[in-house]
C-alpha positions, 0 to 999 in steps of 0.5 A: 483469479485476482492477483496483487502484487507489491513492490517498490520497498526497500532499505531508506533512512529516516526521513527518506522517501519510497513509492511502493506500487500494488499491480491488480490483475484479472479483474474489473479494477476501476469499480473496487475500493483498495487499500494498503496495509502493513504488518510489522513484526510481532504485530497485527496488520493494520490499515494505513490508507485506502482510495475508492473507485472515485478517488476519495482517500482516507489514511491512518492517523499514524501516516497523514501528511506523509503518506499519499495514495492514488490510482491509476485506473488504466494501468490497473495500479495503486501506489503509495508515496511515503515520505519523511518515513519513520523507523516505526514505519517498518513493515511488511507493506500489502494491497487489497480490495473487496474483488471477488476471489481475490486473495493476499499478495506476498508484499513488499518489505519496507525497512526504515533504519540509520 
């Protein structure tokens, strides 16, 4: 069974930097697109960025030049650098991919507050 599980969140304030990491395992990782999502409170999970297997990357307009997402094929991991965070940036943070039998991880919070 696929698993992703995401850390790396935390408390920061306004203008602070986090690095969150999605570890992917059991599966063919190198060959699936996977993308970051987020969920604030009361609110609908949304697309923030995403990478596909050849490294090309596309982000939401809410998050370009913040935000940066890469891959690690080797260590199976996605990250996302967030810089110059915003409060409205504060979510619950998950990783998915198109993989087979995959299913939702628990995600890591995210809290951007002074």
């Amino acid at each position: 069974q696929v698993q992703f599980v995401e850390s790396g969140g935390g408390l920061v304030q306004p203008g602070g930097s986090l690095r969150l990491s999605c570890a992917v395992s059991g599966s063919i990782f190198s060959i699936y697109a996977i993308n970051w999502y987020r969920q604030a409170p009361g609110k609908q999970r949304e697309l923030v960025a995403a990478i596909t297997s050849g490294g090309s990357t596309n982000y939401a307009d809410s998050v370009k030049g913040r935000f940066t997402i890469s891959r690690d094929n080797g260590k199976k991991t996605v990250y996302l650098q967030m810089n110059s965070l915003k409060p409205e940036d504060t979510a619950v943070y998950y990783c998915k991919g198109p993989i087979p039998g995959s299913s939702w991880g628990q995600g890591t919070q995210v809290t951007v507050t002074s």
